[in-house]
N, CA, C and O atoms as a DFTB+ gen file, in Angstrom:
780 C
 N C O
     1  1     109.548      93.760     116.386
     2  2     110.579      94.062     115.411
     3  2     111.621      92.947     115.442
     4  3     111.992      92.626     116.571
     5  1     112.146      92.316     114.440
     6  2     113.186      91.599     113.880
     7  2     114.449      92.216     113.626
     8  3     114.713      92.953     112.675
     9  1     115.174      91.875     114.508
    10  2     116.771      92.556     113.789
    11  2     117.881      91.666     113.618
    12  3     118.544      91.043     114.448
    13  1     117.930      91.716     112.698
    14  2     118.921      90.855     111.709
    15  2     120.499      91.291     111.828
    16  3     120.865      92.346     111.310
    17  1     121.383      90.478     112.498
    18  2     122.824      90.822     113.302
    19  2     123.722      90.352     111.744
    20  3     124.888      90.631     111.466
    21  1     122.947      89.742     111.098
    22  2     123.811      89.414     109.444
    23  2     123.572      90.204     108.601
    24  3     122.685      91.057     108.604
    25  1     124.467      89.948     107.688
    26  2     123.908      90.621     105.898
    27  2     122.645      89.720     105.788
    28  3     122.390      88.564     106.126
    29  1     121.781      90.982     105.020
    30  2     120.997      90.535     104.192
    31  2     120.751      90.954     102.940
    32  3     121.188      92.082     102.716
    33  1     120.094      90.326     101.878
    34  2     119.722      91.020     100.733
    35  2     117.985      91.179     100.755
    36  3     116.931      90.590     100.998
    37  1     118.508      92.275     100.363
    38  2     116.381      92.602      99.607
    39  2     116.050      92.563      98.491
    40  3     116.383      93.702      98.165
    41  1     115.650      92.140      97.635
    42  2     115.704      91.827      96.476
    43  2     114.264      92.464      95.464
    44  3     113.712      91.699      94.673
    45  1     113.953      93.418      95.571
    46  2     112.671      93.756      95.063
    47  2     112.186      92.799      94.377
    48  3     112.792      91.931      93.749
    49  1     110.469      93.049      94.566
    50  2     109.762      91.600      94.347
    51  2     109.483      91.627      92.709
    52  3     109.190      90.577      92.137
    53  1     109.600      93.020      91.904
    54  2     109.445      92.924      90.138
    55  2     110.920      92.172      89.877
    56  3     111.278      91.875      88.737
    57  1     111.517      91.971      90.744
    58  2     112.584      91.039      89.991
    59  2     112.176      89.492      89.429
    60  3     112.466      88.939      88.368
    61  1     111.366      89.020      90.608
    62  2     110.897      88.186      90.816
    63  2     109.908      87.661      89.612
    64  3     109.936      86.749      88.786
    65  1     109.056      88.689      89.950
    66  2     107.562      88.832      88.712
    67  2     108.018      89.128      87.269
    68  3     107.158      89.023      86.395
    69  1     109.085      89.432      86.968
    70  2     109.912      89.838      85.739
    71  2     110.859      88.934      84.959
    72  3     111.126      88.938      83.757
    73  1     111.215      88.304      85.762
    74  2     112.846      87.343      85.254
    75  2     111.929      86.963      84.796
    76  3     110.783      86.591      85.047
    77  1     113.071      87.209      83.536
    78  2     112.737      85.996      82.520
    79  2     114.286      85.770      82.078
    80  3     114.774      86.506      81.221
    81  1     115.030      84.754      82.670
    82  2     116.431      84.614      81.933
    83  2     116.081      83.486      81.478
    84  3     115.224      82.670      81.820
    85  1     116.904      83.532      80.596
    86  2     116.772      82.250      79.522
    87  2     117.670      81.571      79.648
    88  3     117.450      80.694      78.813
    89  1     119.118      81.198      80.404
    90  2     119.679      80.192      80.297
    91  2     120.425      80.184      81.377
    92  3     120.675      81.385      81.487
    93  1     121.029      79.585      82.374
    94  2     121.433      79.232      83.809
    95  2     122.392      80.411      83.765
    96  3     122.435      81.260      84.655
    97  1     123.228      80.418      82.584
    98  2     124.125      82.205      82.593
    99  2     123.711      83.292      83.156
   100  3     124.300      83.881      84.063
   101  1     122.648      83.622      82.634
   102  2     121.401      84.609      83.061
   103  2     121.739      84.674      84.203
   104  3     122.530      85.486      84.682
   105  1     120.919      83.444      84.989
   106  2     120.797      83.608      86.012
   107  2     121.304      83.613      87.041
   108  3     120.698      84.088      88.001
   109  1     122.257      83.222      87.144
   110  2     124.076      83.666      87.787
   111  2     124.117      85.053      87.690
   112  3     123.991      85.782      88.674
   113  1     124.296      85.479      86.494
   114  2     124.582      86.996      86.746
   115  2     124.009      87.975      87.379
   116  3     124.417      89.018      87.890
   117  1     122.321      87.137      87.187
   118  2     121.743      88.321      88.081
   119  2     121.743      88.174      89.530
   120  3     121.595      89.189      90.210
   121  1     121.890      87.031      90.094
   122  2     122.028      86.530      91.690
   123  2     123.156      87.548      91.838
   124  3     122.991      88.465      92.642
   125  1     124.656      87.444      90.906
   126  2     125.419      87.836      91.392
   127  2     125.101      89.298      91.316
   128  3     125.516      89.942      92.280
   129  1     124.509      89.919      90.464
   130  2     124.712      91.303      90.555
   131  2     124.007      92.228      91.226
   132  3     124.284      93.425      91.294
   133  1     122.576      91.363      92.002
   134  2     122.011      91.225      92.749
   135  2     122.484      91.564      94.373
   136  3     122.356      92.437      95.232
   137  1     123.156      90.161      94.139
   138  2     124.073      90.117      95.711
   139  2     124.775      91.349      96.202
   140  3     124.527      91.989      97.224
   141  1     125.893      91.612      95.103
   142  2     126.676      92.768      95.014
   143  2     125.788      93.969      95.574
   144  3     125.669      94.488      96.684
   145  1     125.323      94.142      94.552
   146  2     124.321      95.674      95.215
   147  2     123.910      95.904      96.127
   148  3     123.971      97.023      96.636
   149  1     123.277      94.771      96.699
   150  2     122.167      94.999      97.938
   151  2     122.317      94.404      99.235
   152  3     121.374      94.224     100.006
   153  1     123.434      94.120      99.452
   154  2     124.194      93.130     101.079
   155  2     123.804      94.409     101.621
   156  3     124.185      95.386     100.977
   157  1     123.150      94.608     102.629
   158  2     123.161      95.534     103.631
   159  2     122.809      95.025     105.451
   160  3     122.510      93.850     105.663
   161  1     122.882      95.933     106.515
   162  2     122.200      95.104     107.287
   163  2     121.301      95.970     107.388
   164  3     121.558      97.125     107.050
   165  1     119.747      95.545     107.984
   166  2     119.002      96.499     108.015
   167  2     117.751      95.859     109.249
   168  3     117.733      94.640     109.414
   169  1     116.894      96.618     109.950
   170  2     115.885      96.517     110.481
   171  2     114.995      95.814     109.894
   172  3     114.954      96.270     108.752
   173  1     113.913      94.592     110.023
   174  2     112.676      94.226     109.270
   175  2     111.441      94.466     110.439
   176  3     111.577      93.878     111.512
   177  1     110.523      95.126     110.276
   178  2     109.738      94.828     111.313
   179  2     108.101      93.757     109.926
   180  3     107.563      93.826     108.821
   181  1     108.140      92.911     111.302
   182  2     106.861      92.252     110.555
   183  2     105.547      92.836     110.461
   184  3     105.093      93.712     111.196
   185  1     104.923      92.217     109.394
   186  2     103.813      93.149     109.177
   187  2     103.053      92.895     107.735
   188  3     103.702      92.616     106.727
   189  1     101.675      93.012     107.732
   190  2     101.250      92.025     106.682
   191  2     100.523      93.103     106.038
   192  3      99.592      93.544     106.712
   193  1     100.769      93.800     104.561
   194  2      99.352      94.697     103.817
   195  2      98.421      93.673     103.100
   196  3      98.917      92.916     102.266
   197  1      97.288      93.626     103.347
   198  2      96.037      92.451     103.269
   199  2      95.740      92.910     101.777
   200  3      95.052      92.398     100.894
   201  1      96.117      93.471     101.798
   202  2      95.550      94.643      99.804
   203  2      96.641      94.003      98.747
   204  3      96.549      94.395      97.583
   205  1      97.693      93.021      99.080
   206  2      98.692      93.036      98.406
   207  2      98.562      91.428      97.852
   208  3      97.939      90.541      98.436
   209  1      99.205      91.308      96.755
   210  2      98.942      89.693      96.345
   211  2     100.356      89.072      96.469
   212  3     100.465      87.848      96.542
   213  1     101.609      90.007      96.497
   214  2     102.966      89.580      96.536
   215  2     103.244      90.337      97.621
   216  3     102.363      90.604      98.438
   217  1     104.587      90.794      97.755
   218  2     105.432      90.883      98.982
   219  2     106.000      92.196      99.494
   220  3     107.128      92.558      99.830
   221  1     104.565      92.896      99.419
   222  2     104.720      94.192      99.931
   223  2     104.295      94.212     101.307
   224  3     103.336      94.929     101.593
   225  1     105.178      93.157     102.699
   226  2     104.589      93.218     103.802
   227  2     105.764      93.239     104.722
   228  3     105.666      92.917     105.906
   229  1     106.953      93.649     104.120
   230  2     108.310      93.800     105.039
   231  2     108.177      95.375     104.945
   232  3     107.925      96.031     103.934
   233  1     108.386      95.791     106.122
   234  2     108.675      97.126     106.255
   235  2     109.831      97.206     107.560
   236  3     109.742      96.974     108.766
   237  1     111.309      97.800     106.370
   238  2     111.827      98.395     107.488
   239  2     112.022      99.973     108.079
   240  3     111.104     100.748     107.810
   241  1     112.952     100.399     108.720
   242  2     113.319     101.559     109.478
   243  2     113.125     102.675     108.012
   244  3     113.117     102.294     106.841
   245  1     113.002     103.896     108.426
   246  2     112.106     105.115     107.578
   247  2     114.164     104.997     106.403
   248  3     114.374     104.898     105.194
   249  1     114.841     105.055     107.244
   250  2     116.245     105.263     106.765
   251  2     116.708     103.986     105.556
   252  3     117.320     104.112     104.495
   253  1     116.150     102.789     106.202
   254  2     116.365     102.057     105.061
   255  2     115.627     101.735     103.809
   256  3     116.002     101.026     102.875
   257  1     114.342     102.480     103.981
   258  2     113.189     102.540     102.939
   259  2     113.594     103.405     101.864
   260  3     113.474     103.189     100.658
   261  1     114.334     104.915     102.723
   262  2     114.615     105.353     101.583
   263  2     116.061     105.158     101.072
   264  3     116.356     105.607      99.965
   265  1     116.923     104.547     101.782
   266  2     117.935     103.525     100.492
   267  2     117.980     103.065     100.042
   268  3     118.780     103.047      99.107
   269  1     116.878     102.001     100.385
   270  2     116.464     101.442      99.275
   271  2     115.771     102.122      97.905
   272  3     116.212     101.992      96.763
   273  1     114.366     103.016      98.371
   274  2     113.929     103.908      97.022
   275  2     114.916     104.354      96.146
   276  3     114.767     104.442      94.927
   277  1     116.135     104.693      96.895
   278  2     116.702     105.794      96.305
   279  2     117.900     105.412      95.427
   280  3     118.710     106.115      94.823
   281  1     117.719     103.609      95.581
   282  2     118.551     102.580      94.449
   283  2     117.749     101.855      93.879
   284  3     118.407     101.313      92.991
   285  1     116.546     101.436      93.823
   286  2     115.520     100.960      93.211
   287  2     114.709     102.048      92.289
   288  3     114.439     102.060      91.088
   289  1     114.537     102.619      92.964
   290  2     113.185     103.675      92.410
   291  2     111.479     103.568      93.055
   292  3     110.812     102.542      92.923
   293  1     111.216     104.208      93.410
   294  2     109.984     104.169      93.658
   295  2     108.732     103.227      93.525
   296  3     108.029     102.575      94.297
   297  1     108.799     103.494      92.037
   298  2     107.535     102.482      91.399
   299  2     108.242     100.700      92.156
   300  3     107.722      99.793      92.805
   301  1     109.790     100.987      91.537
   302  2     109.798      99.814      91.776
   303  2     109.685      98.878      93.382
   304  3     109.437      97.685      93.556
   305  1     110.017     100.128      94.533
   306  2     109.930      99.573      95.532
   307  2     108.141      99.105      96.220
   308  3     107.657      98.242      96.952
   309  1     107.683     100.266      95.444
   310  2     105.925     100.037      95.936
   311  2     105.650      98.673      95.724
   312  3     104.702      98.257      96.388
   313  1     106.242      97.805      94.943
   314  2     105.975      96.496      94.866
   315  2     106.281      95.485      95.965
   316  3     105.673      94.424      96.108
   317  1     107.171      95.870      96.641
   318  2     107.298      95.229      97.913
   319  2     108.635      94.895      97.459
   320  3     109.222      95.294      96.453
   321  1     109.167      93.786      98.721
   322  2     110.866      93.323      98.097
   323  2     110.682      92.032      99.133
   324  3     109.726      91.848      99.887
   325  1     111.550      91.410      99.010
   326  2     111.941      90.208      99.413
   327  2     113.218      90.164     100.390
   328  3     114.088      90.976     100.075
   329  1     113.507      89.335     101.565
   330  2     114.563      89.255     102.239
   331  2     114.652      87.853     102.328
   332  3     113.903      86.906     102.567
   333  1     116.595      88.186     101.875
   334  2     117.032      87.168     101.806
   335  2     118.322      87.115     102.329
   336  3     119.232      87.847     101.940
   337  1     118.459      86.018     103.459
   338  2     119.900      85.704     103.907
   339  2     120.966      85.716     103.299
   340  3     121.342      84.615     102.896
   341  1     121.743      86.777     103.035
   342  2     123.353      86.574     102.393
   343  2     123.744      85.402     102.380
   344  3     124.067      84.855     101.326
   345  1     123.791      84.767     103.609
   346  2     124.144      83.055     104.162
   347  2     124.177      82.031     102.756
   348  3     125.095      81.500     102.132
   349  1     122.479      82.053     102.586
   350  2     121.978      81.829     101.663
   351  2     122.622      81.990      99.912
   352  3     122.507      81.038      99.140
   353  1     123.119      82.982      99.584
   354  2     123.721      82.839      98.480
   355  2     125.088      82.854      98.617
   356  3     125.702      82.750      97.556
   357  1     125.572      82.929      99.362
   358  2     126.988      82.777      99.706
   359  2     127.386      81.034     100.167
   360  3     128.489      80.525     100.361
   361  1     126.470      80.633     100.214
   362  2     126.696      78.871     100.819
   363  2     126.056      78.057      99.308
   364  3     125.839      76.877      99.584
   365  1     125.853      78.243      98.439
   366  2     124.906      77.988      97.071
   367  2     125.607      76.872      96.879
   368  3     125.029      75.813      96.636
   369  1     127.033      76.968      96.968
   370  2     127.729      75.383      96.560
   371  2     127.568      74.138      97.806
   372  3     127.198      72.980      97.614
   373  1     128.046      74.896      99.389
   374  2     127.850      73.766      99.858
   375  2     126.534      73.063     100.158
   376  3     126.252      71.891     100.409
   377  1     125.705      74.375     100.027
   378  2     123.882      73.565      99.619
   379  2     123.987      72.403      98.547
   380  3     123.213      71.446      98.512
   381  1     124.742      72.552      97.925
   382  2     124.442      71.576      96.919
   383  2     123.868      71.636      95.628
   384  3     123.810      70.746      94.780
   385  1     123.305      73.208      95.574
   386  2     122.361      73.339      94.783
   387  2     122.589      74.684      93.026
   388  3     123.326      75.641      92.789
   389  1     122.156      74.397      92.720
   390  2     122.713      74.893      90.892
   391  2     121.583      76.121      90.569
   392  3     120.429      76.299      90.961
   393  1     122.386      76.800      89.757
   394  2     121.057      77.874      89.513
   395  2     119.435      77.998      89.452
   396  3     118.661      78.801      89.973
   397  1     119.224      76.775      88.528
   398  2     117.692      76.425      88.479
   399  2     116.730      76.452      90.254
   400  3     115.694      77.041      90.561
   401  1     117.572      75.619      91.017
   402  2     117.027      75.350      92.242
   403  2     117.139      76.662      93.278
   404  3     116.274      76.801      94.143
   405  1     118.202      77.585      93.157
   406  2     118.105      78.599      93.869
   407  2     117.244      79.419      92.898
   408  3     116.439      80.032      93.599
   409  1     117.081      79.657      91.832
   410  2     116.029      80.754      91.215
   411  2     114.436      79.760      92.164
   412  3     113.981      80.251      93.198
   413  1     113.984      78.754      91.721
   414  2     113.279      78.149      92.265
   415  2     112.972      78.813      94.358
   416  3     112.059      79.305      95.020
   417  1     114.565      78.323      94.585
   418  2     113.946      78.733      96.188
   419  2     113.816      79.924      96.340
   420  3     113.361      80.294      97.422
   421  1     114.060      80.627      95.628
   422  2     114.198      82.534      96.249
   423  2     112.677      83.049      96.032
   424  3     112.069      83.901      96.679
   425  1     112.177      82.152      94.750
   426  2     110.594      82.020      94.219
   427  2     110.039      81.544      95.766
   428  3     109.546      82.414      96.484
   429  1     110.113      80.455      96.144
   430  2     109.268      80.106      97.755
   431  2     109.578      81.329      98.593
   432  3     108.647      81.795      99.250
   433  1     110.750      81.901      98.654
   434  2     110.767      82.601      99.668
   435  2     110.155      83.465      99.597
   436  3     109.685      83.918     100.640
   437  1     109.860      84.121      98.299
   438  2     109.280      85.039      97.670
   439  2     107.585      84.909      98.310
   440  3     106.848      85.867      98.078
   441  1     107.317      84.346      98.685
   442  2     105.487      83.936      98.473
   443  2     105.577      83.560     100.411
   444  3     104.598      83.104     101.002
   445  1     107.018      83.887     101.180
   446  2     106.693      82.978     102.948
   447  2     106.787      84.576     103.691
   448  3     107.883      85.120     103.828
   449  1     105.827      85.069     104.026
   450  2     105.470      85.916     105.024
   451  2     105.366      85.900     106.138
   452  3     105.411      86.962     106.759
   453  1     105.221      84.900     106.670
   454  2     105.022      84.799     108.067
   455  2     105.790      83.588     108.773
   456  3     105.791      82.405     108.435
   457  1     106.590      84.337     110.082
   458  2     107.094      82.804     110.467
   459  2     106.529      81.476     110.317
   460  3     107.027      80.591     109.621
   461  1     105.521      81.384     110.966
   462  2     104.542      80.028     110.860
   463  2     103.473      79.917     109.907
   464  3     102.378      79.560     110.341
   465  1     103.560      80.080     109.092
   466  2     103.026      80.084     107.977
   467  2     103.821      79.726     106.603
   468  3     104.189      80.682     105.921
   469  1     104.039      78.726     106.264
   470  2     105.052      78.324     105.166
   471  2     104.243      78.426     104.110
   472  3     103.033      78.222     104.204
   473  1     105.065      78.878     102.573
   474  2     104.204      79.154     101.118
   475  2     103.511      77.801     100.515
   476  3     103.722      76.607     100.728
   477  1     102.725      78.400      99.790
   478  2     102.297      77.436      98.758
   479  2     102.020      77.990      97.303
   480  3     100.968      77.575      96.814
   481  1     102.527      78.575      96.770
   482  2     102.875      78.843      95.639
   483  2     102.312      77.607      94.706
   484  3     102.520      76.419      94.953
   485  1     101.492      78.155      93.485
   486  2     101.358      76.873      92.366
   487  2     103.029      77.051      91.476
   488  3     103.662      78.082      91.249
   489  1     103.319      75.789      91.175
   490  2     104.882      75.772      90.352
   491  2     104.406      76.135      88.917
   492  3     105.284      76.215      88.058
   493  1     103.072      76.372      88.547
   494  2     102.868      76.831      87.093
   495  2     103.522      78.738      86.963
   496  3     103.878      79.489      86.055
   497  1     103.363      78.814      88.574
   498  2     103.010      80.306      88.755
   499  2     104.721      80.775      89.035
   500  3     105.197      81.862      88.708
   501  1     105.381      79.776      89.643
   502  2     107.208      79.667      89.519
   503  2     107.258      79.676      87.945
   504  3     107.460      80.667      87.244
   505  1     107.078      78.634      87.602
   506  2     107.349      78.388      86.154
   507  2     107.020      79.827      85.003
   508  3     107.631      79.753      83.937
   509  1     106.316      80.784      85.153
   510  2     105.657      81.776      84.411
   511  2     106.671      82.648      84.546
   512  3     107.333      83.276      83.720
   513  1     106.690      82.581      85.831
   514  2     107.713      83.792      86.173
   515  2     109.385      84.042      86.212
   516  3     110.087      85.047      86.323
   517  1     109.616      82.783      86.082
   518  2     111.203      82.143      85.767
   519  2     111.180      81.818      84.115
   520  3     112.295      81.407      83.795
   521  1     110.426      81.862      83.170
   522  2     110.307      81.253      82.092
   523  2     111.063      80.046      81.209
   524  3     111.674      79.839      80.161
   525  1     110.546      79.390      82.456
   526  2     110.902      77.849      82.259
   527  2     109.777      77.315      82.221
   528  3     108.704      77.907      82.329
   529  1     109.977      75.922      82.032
   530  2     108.688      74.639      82.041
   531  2     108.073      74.480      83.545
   532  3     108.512      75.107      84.508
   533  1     107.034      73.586      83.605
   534  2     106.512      73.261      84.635
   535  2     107.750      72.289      85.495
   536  3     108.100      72.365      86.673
   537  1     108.143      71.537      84.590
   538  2     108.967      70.445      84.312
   539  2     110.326      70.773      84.846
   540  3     111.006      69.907      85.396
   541  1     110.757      72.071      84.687
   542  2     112.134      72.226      85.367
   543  2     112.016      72.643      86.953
   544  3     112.838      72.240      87.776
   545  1     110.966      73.449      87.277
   546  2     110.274      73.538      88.652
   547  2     110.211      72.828      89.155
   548  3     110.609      72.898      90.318
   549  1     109.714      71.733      88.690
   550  2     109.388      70.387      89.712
   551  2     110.762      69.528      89.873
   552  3     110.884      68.934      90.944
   553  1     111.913      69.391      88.821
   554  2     112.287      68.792      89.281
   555  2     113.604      69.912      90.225
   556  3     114.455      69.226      90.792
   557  1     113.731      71.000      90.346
   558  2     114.356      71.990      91.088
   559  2     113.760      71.645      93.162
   560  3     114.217      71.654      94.304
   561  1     112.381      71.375      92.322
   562  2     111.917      71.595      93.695
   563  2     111.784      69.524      94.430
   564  3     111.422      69.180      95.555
   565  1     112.244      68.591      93.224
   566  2     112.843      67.461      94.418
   567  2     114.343      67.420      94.450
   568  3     114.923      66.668      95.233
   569  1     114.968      68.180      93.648
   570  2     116.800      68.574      94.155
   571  2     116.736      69.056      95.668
   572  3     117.506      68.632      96.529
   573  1     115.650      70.067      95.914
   574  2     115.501      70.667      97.182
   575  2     114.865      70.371      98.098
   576  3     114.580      71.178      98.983
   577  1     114.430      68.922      98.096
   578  2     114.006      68.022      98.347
   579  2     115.097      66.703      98.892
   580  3     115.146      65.978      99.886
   581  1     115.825      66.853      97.755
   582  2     117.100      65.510      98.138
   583  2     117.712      66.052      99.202
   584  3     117.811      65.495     100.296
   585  1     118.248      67.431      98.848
   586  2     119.644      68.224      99.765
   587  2     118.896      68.486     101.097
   588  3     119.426      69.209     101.940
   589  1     117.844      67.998     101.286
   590  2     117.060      68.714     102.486
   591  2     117.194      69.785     102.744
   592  3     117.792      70.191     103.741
   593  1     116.557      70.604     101.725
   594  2     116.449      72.037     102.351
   595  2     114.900      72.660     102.235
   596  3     114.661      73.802     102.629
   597  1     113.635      71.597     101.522
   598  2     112.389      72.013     102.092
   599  2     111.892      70.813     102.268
   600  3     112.625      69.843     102.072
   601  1     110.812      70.671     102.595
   602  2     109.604      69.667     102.629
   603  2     108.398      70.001     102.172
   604  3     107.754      70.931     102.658
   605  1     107.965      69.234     101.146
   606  2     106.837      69.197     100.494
   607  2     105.834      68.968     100.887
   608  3     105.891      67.738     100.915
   609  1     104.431      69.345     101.409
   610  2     103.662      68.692     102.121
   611  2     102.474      69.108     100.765
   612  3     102.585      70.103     100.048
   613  1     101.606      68.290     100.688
   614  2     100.358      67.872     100.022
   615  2      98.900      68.652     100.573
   616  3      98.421      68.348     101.666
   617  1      98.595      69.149     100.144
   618  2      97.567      69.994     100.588
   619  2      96.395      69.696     100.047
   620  3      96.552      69.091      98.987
   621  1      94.377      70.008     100.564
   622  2      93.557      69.382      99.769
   623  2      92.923      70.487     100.145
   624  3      93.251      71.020     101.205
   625  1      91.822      71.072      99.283
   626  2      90.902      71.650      99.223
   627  2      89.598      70.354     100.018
   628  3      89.288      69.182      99.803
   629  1      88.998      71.913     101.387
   630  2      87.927      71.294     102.221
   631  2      86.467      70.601     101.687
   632  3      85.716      69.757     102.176
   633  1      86.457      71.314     100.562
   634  2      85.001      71.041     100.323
   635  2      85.209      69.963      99.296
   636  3      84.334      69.103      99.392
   637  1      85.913      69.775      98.531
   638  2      85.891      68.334      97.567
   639  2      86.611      67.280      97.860
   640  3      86.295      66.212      97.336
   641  1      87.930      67.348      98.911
   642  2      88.971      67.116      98.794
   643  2      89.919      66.831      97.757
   644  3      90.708      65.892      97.861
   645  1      89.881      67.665      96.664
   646  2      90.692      67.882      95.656
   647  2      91.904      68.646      95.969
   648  3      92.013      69.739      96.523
   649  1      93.098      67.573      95.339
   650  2      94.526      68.131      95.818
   651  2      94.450      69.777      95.470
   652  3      93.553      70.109      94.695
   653  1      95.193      70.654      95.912
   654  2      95.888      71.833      95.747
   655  2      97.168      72.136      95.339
   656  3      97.757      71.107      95.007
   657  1      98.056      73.454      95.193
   658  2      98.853      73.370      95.417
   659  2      99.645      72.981      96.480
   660  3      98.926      72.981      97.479
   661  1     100.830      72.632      96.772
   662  2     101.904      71.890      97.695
   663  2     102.268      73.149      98.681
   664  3     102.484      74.265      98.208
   665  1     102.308      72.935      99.816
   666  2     103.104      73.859     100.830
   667  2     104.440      73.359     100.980
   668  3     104.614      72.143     101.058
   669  1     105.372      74.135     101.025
   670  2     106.816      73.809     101.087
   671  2     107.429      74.554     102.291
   672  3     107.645      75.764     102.366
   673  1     107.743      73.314     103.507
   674  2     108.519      73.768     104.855
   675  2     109.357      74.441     104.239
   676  3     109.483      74.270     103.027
   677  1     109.974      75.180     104.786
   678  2     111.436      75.860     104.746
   679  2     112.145      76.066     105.882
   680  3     113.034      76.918     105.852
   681  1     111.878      75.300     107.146
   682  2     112.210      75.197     108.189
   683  2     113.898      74.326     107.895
   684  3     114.944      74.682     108.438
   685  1     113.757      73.119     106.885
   686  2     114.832      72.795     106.801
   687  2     116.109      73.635     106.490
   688  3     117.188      73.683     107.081
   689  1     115.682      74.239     105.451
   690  2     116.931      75.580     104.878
   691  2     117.011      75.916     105.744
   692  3     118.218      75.783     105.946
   693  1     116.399      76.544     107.026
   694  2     116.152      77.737     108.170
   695  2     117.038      76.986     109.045
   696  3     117.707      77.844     109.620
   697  1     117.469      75.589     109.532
   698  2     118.010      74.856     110.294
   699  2     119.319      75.131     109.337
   700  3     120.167      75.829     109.893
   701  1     119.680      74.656     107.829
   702  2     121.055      74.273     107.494
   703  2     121.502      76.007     107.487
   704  3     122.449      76.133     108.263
   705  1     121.301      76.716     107.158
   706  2     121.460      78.360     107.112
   707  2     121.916      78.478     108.500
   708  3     123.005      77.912     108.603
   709  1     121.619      78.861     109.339
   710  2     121.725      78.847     111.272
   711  2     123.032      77.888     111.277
   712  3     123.928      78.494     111.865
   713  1     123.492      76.546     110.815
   714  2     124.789      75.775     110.978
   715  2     125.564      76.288     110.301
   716  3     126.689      76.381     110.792
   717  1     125.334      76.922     108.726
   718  2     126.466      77.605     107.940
   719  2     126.942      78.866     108.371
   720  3     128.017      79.352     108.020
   721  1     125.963      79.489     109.289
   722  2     126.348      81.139     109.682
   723  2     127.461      80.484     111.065
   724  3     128.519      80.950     111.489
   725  1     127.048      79.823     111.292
   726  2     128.350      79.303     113.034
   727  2     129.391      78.837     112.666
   728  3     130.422      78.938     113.331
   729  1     129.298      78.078     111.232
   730  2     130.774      78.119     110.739
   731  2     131.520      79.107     109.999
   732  3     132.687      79.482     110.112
   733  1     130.482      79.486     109.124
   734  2     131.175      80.733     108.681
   735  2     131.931      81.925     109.747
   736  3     133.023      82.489     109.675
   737  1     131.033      81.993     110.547
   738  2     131.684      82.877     111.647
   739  2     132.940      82.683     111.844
   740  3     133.881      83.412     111.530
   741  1     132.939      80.881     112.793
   742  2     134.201      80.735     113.126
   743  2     135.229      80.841     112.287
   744  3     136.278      81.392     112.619
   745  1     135.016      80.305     111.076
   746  2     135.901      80.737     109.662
   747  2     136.578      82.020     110.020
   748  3     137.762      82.148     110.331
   749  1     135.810      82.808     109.946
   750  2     136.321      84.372     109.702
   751  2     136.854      85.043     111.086
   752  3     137.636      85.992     111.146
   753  1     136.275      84.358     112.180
   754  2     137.128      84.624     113.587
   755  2     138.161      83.718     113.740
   756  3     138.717      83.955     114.812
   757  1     138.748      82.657     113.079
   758  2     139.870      82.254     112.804
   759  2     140.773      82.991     112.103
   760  3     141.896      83.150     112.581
   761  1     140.442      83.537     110.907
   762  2     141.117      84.336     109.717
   763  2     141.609      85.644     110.790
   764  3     142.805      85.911     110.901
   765  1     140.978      86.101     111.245
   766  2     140.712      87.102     112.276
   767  2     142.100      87.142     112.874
   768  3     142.993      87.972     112.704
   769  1     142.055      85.565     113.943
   770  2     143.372      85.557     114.961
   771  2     144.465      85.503     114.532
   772  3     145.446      85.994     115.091
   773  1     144.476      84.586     112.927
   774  2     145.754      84.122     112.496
   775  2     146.695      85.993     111.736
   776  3     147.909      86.189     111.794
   777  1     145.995      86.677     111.330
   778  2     146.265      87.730     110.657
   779  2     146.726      89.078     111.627
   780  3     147.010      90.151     111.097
């Protein structure tokens, strides 16, 4: 079991499979309204359903399953959900990074199950589901690339060696996230003493 001493968000995964915002507005609002709702802290224990093609493989405590159901809805939770570091959308500026590229990373995170095991997502399959171009994906995903927050690695199919889709570290985010939570802390245990 994983227990998470921060906020996190869960983000059900038909959000994911659904967005379709059409213009960076959009998609602000829904991060934010997103965020708002669902900061909680909660239990994750790991755990993989082999029957599933998306991200029905976080399961937490019986108590937070059904707070979650019971603000989602059912159907919608059977789909699985996504966890995501508060850190993470709360640091969006000093990442460096603009709506396109966080809809983009929440998409990788969306598809990384396993510690050691980083995604590989096709960006046609980002792109479908964000309803954008191939073209805005890719270049979201070398912004996140510049700011160092993944690494792209090149992947080949065994039997032809014909490229594949790209696996994307996320170890980097996982390193700058871990430095923003130690400052943030101290931030707020400063605010703390002075008050």
């Amino acid at each position: 079991m994983v227990t998470y001493d921060h906020r996190i968000d869960l983000l059900p995964s038909t959000c994911f499979m659904k967005m379709q915002a059409s213009t960076t507005t959009e998609v602000v609002a829904l991060f934010a309204e997103l965020n708002s709702s669902l900061t909680q802290k909660v239990c994750i224990m790991d755990g993989v359903n082999e029957g599933s093609s998306h991200t029905k493989r976080r399961k937490g405590s019986l108590d937070d399953n059904n707070i979650l159901t019971r603000k989602w809805g059912k159907p919608t939770m059977d789909e699985g959900y996504t966890v995501i570091p508060s850190i993470l959308l709360r640091s969006q500026a000093k990442l460096r990074i603009k709506c396109n590229e966080l809809a983009v990373l929440v998409h990788l995170l969306e598809h990384w199950w396993k510690p050691g095991s980083m995604p590989w997502p096709k960006k046609t399959t980002i792109a479908e589901r964000l309803g954008v171009s191939i073209k805005t994906v890719q270049r979201a995903i070398v912004k996140l690339e510049k700011e160092k927050l993944i690494q792209r690695k090149e992947r080949y199919l065994r039997a032809d060696d014909s490229r594949t889709s790209n696996e994307y570290d996320l170890s980097p985010l996982v390193d700058r996230l871990k430095v923003l939570a130690v400052e943030l802390a101290q931030l707020d245990a400063e605010a703390k003493t002075r008050s």
